[in-house]
GUZARO-115442 format. One record per residue (C-alpha): x, y, z; residue in three letters. Coordinates in pm, 1 decimal. Each point is the difference from the previous one (the first is absolute). Layout:
REM GUZARO-115442
<atom><u>X</u><v>Y</v><w>Z</w><r>ALA</r></atom>
...
END
This chain:
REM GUZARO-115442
<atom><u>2733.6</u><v>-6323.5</v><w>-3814.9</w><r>UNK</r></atom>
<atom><u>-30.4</u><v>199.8</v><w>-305.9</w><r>UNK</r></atom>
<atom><u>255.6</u><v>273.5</v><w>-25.5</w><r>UNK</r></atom>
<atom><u>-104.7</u><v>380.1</v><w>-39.5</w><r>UNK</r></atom>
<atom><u>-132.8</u><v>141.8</v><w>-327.1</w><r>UNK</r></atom>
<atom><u>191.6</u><v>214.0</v><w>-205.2</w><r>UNK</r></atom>
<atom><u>-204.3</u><v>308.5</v><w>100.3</w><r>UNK</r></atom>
<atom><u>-40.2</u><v>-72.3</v><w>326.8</w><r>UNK</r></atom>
<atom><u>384.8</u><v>-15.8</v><w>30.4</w><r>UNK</r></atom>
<atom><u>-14.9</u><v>353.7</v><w>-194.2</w><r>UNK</r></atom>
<atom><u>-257.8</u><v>145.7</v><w>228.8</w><r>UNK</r></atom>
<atom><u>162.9</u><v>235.3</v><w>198.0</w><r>UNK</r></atom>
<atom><u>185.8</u><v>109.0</v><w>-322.5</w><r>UNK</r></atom>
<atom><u>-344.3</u><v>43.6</v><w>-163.9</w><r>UNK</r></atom>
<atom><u>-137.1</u><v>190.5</v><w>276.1</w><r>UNK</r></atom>
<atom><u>262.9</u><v>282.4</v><w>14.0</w><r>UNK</r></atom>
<atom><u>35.5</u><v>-8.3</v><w>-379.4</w><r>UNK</r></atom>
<atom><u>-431.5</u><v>150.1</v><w>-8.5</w><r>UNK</r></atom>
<atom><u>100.9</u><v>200.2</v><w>316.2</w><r>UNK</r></atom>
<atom><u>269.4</u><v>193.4</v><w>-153.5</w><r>UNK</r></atom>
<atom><u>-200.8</u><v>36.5</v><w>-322.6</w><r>UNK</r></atom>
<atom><u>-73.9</u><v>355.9</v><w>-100.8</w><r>UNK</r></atom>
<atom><u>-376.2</u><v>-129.1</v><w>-174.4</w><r>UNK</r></atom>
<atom><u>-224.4</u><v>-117.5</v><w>279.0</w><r>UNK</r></atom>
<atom><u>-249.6</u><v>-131.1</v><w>-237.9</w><r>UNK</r></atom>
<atom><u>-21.3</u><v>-189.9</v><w>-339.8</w><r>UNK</r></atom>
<atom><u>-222.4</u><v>-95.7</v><w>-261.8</w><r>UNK</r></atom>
<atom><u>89.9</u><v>-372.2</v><w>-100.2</w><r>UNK</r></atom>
<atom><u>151.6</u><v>95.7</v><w>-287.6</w><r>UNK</r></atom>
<atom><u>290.5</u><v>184.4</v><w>212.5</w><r>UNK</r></atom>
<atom><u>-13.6</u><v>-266.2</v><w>269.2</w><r>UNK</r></atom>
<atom><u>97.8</u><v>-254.7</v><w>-265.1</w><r>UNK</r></atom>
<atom><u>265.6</u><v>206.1</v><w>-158.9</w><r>UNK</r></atom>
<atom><u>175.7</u><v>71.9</v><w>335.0</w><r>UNK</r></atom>
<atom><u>-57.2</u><v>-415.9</v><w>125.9</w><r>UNK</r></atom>
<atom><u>166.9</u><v>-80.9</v><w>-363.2</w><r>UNK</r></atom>
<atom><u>303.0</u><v>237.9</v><w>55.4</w><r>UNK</r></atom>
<atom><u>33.3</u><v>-120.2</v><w>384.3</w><r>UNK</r></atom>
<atom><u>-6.4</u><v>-360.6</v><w>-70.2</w><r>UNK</r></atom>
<atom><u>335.1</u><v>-81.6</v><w>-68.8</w><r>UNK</r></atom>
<atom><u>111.6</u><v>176.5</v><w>352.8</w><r>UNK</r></atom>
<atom><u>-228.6</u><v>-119.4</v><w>219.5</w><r>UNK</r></atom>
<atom><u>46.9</u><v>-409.5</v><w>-144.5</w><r>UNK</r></atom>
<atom><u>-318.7</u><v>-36.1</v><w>-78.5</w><r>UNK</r></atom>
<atom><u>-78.6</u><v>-335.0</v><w>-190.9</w><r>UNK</r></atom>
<atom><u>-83.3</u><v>-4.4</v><w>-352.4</w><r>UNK</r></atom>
<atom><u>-282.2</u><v>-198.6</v><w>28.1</w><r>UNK</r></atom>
<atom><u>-153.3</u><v>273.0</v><w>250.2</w><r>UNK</r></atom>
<atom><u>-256.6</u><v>211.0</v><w>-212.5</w><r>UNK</r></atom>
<atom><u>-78.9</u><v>334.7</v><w>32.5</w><r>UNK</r></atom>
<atom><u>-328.0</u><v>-84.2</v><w>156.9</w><r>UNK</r></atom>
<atom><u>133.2</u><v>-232.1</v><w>215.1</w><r>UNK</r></atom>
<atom><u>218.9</u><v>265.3</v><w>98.3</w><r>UNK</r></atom>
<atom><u>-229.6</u><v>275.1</v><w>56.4</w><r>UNK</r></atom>
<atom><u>-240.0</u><v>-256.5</v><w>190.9</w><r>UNK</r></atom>
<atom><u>305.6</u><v>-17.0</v><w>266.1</w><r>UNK</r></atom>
<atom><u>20.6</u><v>396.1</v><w>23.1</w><r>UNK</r></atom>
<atom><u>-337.7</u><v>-22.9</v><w>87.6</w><r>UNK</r></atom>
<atom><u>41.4</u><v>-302.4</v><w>242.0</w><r>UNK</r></atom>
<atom><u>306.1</u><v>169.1</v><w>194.3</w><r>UNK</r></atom>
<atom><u>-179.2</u><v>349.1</v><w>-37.5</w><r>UNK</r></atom>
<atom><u>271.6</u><v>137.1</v><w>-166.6</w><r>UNK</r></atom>
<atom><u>-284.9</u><v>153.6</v><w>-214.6</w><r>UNK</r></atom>
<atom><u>-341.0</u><v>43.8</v><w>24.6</w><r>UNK</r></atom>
<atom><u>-256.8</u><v>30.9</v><w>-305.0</w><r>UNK</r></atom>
<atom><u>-240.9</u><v>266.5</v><w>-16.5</w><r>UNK</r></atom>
<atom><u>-224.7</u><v>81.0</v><w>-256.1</w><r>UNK</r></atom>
<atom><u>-154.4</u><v>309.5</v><w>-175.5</w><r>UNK</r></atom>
<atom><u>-307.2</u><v>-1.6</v><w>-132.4</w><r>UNK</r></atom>
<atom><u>-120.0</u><v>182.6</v><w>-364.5</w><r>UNK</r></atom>
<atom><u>-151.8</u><v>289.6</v><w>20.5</w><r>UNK</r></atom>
<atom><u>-76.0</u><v>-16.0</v><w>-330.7</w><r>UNK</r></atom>
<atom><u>208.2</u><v>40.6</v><w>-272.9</w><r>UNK</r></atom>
<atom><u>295.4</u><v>-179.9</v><w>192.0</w><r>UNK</r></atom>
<atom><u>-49.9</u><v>-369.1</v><w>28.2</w><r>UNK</r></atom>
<atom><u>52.7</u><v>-115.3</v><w>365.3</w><r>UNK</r></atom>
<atom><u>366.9</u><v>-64.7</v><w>109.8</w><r>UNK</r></atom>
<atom><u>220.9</u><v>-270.7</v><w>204.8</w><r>UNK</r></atom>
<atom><u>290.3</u><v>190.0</v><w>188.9</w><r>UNK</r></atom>
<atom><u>261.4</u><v>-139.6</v><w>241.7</w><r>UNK</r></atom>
<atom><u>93.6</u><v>183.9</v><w>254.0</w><r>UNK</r></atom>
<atom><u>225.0</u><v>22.7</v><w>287.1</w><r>UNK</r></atom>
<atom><u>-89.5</u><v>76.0</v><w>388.3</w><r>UNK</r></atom>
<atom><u>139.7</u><v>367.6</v><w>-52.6</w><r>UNK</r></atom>
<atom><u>-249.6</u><v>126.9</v><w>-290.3</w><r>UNK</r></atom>
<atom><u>-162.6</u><v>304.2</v><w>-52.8</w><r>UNK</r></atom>
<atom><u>-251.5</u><v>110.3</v><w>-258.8</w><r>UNK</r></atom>
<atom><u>261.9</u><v>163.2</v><w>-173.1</w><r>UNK</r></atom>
<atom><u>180.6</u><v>-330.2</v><w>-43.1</w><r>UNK</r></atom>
<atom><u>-268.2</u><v>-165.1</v><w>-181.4</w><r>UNK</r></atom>
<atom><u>-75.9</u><v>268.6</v><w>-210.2</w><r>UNK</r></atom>
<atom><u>401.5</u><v>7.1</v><w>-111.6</w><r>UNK</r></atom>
<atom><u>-78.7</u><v>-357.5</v><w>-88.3</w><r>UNK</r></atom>
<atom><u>-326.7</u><v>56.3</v><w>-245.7</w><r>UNK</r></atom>
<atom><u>179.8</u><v>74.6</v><w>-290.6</w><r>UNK</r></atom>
<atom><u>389.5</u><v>-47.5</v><w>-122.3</w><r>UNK</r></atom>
<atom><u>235.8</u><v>282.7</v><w>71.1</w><r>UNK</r></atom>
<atom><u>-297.8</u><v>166.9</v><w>177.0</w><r>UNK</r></atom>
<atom><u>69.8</u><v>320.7</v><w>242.1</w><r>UNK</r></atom>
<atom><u>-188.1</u><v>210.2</v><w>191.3</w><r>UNK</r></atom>
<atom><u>-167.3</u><v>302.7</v><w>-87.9</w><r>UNK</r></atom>
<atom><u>-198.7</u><v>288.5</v><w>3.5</w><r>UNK</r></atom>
<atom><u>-199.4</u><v>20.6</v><w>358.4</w><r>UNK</r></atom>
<atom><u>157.6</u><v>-354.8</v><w>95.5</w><r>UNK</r></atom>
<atom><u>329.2</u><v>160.1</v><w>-44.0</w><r>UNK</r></atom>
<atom><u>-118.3</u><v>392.7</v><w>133.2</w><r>UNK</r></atom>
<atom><u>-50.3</u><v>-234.6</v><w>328.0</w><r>UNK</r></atom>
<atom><u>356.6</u><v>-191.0</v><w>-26.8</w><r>UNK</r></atom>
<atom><u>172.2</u><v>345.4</v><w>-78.1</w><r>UNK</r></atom>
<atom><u>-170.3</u><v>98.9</v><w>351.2</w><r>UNK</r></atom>
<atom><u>-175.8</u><v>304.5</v><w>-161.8</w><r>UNK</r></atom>
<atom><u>-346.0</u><v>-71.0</v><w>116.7</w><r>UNK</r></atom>
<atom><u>-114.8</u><v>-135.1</v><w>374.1</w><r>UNK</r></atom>
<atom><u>-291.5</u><v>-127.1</v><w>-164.9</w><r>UNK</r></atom>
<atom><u>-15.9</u><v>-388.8</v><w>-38.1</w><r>UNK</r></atom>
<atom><u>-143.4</u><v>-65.7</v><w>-353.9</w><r>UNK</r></atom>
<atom><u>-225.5</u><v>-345.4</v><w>-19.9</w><r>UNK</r></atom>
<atom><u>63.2</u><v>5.7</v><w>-400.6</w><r>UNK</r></atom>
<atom><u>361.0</u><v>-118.5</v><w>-63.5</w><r>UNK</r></atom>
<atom><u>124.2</u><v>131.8</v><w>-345.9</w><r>UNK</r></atom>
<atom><u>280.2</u><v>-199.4</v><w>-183.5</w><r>UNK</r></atom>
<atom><u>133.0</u><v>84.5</v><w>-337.3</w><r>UNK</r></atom>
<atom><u>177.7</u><v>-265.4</v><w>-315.2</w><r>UNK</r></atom>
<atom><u>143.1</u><v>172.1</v><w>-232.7</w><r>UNK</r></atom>
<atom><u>-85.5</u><v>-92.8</v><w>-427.4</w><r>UNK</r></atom>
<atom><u>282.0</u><v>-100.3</v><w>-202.4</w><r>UNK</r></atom>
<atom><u>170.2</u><v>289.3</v><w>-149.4</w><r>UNK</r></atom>
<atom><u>-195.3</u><v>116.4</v><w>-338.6</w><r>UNK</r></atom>
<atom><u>85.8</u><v>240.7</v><w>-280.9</w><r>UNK</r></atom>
<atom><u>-78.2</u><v>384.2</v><w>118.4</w><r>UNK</r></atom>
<atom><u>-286.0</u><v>50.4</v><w>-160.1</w><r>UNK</r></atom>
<atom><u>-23.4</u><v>378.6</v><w>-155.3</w><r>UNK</r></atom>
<atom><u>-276.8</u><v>230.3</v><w>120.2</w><r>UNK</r></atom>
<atom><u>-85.0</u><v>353.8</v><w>7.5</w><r>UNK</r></atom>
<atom><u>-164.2</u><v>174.3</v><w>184.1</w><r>UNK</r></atom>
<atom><u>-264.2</u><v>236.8</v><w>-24.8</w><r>UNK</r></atom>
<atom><u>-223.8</u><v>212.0</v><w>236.5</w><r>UNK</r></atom>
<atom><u>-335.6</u><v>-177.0</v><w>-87.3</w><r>UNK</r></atom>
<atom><u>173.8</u><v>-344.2</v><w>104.7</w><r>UNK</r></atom>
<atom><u>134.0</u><v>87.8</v><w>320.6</w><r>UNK</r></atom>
<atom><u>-374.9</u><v>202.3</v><w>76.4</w><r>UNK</r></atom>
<atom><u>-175.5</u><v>-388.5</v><w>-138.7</w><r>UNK</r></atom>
<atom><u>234.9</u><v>-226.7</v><w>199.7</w><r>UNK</r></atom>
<atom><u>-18.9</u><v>173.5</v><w>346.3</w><r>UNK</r></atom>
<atom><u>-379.1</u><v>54.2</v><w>-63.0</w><r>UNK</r></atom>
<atom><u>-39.7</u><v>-371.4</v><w>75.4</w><r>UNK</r></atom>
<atom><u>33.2</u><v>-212.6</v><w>312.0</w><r>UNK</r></atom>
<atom><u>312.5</u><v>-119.4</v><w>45.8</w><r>UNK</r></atom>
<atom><u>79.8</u><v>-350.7</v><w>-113.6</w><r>UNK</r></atom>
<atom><u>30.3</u><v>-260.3</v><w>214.1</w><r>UNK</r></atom>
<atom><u>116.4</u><v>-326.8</v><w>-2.6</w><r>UNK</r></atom>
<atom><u>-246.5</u><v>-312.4</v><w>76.1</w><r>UNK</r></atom>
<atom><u>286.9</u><v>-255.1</v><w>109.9</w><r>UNK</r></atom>
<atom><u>-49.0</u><v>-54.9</v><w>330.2</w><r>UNK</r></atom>
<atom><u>-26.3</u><v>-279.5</v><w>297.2</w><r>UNK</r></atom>
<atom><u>-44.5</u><v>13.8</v><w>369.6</w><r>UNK</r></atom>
<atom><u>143.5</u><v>-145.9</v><w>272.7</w><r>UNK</r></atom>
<atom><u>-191.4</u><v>11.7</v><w>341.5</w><r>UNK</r></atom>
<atom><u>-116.8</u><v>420.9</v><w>26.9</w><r>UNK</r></atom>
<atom><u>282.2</u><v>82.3</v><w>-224.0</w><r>UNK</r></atom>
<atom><u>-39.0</u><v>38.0</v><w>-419.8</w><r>UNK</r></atom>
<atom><u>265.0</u><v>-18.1</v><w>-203.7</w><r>UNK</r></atom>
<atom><u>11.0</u><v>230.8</v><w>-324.3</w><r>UNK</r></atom>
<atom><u>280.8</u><v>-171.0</v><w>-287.7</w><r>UNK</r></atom>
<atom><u>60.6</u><v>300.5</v><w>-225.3</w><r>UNK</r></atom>
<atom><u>171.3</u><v>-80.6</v><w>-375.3</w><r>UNK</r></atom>
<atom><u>261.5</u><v>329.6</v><w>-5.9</w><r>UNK</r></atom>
<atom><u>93.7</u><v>125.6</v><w>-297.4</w><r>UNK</r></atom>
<atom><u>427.8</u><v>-123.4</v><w>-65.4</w><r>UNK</r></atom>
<atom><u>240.3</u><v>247.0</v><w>263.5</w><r>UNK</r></atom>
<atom><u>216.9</u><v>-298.8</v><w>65.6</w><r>UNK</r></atom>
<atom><u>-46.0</u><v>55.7</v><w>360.2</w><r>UNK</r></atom>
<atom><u>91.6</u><v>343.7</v><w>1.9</w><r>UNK</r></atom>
<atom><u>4.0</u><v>101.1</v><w>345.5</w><r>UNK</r></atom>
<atom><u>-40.0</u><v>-310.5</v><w>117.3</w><r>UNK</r></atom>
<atom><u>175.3</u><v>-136.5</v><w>345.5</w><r>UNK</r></atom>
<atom><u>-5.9</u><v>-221.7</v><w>273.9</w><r>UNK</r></atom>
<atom><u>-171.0</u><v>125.5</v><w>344.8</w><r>UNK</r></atom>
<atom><u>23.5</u><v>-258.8</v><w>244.9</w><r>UNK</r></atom>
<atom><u>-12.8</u><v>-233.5</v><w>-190.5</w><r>UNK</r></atom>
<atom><u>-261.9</u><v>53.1</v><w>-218.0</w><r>UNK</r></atom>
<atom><u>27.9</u><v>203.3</v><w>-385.4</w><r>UNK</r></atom>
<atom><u>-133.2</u><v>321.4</v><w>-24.1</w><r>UNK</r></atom>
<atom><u>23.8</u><v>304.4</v><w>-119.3</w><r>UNK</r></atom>
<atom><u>203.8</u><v>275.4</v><w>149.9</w><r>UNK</r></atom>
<atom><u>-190.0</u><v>302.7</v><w>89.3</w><r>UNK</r></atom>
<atom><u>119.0</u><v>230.4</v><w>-312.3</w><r>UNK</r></atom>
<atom><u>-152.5</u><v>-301.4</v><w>-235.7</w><r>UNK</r></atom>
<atom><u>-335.1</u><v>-24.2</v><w>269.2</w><r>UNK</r></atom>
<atom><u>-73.7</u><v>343.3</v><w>-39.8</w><r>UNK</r></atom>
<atom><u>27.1</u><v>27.3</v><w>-315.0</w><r>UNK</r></atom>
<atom><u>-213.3</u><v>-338.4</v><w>-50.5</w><r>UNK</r></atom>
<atom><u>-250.5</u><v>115.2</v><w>229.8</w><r>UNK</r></atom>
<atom><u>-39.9</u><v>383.7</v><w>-213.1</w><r>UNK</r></atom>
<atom><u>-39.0</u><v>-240.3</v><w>-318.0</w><r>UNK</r></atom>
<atom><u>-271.0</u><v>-208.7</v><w>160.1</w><r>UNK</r></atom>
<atom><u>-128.5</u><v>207.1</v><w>296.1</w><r>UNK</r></atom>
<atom><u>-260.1</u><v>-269.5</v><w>30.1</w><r>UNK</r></atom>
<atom><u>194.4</u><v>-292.5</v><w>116.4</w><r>UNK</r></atom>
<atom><u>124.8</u><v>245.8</v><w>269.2</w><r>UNK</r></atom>
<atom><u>-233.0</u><v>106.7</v><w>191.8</w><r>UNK</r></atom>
<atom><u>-133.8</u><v>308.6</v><w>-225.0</w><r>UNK</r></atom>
<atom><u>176.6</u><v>323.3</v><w>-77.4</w><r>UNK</r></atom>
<atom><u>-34.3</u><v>111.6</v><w>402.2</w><r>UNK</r></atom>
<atom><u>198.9</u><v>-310.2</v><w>98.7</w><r>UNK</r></atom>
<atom><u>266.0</u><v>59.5</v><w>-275.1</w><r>UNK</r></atom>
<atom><u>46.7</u><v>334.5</v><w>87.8</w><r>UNK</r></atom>
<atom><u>41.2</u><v>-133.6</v><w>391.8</w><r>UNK</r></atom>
<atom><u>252.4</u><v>-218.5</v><w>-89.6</w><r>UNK</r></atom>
<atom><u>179.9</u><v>313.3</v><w>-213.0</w><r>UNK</r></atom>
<atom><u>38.7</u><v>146.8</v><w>348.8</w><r>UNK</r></atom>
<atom><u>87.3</u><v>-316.7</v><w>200.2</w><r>UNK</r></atom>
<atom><u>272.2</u><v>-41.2</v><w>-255.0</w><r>UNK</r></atom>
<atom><u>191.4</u><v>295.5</v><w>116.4</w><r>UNK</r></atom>
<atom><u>311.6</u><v>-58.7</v><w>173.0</w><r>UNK</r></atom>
<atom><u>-0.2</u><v>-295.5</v><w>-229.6</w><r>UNK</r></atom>
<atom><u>-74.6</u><v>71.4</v><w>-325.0</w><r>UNK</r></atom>
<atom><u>297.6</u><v>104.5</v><w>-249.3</w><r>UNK</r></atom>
<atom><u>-139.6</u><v>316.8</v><w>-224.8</w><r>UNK</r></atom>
<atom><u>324.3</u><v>-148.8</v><w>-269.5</w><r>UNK</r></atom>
<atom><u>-88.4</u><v>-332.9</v><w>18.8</w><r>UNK</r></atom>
<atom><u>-401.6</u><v>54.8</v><w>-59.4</w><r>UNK</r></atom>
<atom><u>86.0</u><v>210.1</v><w>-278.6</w><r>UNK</r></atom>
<atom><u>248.7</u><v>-217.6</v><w>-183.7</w><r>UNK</r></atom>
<atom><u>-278.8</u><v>-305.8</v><w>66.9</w><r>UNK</r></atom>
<atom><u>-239.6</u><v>238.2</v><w>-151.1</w><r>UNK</r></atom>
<atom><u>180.1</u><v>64.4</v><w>-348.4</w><r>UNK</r></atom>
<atom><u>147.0</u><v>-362.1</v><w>-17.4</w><r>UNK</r></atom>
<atom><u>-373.4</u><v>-159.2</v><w>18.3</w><r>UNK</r></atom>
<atom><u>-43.5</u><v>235.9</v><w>-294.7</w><r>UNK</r></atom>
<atom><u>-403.3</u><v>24.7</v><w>54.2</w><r>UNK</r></atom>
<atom><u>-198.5</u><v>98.8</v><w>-308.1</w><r>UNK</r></atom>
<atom><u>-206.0</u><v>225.9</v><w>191.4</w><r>UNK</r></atom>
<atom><u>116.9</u><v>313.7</v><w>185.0</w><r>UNK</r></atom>
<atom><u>64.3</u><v>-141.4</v><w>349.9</w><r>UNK</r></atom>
<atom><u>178.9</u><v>243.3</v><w>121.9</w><r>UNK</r></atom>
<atom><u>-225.2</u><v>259.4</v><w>16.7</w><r>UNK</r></atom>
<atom><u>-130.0</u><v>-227.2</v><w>269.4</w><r>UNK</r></atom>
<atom><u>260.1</u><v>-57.2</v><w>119.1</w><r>UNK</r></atom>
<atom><u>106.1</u><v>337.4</v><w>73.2</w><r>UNK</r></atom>
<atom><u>-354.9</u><v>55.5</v><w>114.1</w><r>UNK</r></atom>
<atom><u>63.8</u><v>-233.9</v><w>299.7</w><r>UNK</r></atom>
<atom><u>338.0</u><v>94.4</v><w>57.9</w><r>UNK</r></atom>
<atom><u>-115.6</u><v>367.7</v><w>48.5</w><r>UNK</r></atom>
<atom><u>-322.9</u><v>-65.1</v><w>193.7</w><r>UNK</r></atom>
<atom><u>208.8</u><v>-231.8</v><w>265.6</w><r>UNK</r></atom>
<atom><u>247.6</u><v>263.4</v><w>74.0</w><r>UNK</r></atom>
<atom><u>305.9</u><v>-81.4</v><w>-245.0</w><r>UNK</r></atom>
<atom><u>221.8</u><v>277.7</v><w>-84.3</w><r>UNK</r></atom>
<atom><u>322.5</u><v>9.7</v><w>-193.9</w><r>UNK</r></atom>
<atom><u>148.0</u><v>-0.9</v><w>-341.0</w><r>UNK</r></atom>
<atom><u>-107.4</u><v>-347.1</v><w>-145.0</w><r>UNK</r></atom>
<atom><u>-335.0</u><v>157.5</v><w>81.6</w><r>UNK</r></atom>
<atom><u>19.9</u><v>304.3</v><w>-195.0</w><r>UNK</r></atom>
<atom><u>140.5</u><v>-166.1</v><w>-259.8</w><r>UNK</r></atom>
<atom><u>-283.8</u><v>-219.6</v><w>-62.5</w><r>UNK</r></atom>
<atom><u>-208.9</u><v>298.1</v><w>44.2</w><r>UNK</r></atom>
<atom><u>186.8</u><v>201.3</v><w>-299.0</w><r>UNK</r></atom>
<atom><u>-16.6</u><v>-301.4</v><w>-217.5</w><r>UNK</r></atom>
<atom><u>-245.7</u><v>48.4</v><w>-316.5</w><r>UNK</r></atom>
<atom><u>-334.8</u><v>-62.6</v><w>3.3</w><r>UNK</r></atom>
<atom><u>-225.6</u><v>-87.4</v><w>-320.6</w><r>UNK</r></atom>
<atom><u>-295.6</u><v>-111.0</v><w>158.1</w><r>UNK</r></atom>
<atom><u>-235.8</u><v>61.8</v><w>275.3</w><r>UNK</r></atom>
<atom><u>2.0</u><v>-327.7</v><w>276.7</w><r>UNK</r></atom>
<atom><u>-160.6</u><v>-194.1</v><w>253.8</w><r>UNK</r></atom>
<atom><u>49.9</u><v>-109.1</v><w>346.9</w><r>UNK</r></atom>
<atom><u>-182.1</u><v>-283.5</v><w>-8.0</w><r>UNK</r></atom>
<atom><u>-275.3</u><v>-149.4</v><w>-212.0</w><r>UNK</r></atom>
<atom><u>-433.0</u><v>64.5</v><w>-53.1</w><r>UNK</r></atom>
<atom><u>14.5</u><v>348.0</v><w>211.8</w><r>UNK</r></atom>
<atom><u>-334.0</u><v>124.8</v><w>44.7</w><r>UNK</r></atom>
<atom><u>95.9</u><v>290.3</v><w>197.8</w><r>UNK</r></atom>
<atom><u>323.1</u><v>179.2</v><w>-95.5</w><r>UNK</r></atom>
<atom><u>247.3</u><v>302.3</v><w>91.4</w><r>UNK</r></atom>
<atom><u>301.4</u><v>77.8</v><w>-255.7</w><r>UNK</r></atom>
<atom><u>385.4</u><v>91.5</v><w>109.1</w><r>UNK</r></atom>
<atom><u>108.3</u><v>246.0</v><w>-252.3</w><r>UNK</r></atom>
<atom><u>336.5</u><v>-62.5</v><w>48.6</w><r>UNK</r></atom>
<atom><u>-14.8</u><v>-361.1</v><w>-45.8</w><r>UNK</r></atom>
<atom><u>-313.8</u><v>5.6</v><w>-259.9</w><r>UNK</r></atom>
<atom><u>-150.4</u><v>-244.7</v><w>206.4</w><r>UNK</r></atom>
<atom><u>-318.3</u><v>-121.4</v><w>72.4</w><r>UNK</r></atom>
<atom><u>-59.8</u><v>-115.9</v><w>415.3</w><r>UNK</r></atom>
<atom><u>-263.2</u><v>-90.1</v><w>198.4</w><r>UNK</r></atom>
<atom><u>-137.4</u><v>282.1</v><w>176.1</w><r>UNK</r></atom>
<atom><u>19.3</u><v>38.3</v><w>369.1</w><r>UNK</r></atom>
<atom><u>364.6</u><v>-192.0</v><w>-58.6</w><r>UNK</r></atom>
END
């Protein structure tokens, strides 16, 4: 009788090594890189590829393979996935170092009820020289009199479409684990989501998740997130906007209130009709 094979011998080992595994799903690329580093440990033969490898996952359902399917600009995509997954896993797995954000992460931080169907996931570019800009009024009025940009890298999975954003370099500022899964904390999600209102939710849903944020939400922390991000445009006027309109009070407040302002801002972008906080010099959607 032939003896056992080398993984079948490791099988148990195998099986709690995926279960205890903080990523529940994995591009090939990953799966590869974690089967190379576990090889040694679990005695697996040297003659035992990869694939051969990854067809045994498959065999002993260790994994199952699921795929996404372009929605254009993404080509369609191979993941492996454990029993446990979740949307959010797989969209943690579309791109290296990738973390949740924006509405995806508004949901995670528990600051909405709503269930979003459009998961948003953000890589960050390598780190570039700051470029130097300045800033005038007739800028600001151009760039927020156009739609805001969106991205067109996306790919679905069953009802749910997944939206890979390319952030600018922060080197994960803000960035932590929540069960399991990276994303941003909610000082770094608000502020995200009053950069982009449009990947969350609108300027209505931001400001909701301003107000779900109390009790949670450190004025300090926002703040020093705020300056270190070191936006080109006037944020916090926004920010402040938000703040004041969910209820805030205190002195991190009115010190972003008393800080200088050169320019005239915007809440959000292409505002057809507008009202105008004088003490912000801020543009907002009326009936906000």
């Amino acid at each position: 009788m032939a003896g056992k094979s080398r993984f079948v011998i490791a099988e148990a080992r195998i099986q709690a090594f995926f279960k205890q595994h903080p990523k529940k799903a994995f591009t090939k690329l990953q799966l590869v890189a974690v089967l190379e580093q576990q090889r040694t440990t679990w005695n697996i033969a040297p003659t035992t590829t990869e694939e051969k490898l990854i067809d045994q996952l498959l065999a002993k359902e260790v994994l199952q393979k699921i795929k996404l399917e372009s929605d254009g600009y993404l080509p369609s995509k191979e993941l492996y996935v454990q029993d446990e997954f979740s949307v959010l896993h797989i969209a943690t797995a579309l791109a290296p170092r990738a973390y949740l954000s924006h509405y995806s992460a508004v949901w995670v931080n528990g600051l909405t009820t709503q269930v979003p169907k459009i998961i948003y996931v953000t890589f960050e570019q390598t780190k570039k020289p700051q470029r130097e800009a300045s800033l005038t009024q007739a800028g600001i009025d151009a760039a927020f009199a156009k739609p805001q940009r969106r991205t067109t890298a996306s790919i679905r999975y069953g009802e749910f479409m997944f939206m890979v954003l390319n952030g600018g370099f922060t080197n994960r500022l803000g960035v932590h684990q929540l069960d399991g899964l990276p994303t941003t904390n909610v000082e770094r999600t608000l502020l995200d989501s009053t950069v982009r209102p449009g990947y969350a939710g609108g300027v209505s849903a931001v400001l909701e998740a301003y107000r779900q944020a109390r009790g949670k939400l450190s004025l300090n922390k926002l703040v020093a997130t705020l300056d270190a991000l070191d936006f080109i445009y006037p944020y916090f006027q926004a920010v402040g906007f938000y703040l004041e309109r969910a209820g805030y009070q205190g002195k991190k407040l009115d010190e972003l209130r008393e800080r200088p302002k050169a320019f005239d801002f915007y809440l959000t972008y292409d505002l057809e009709e507008k009202d105008y906080s004088a003490d912000w010099q801020l543009y907002f959607p009326k009936g906000l």
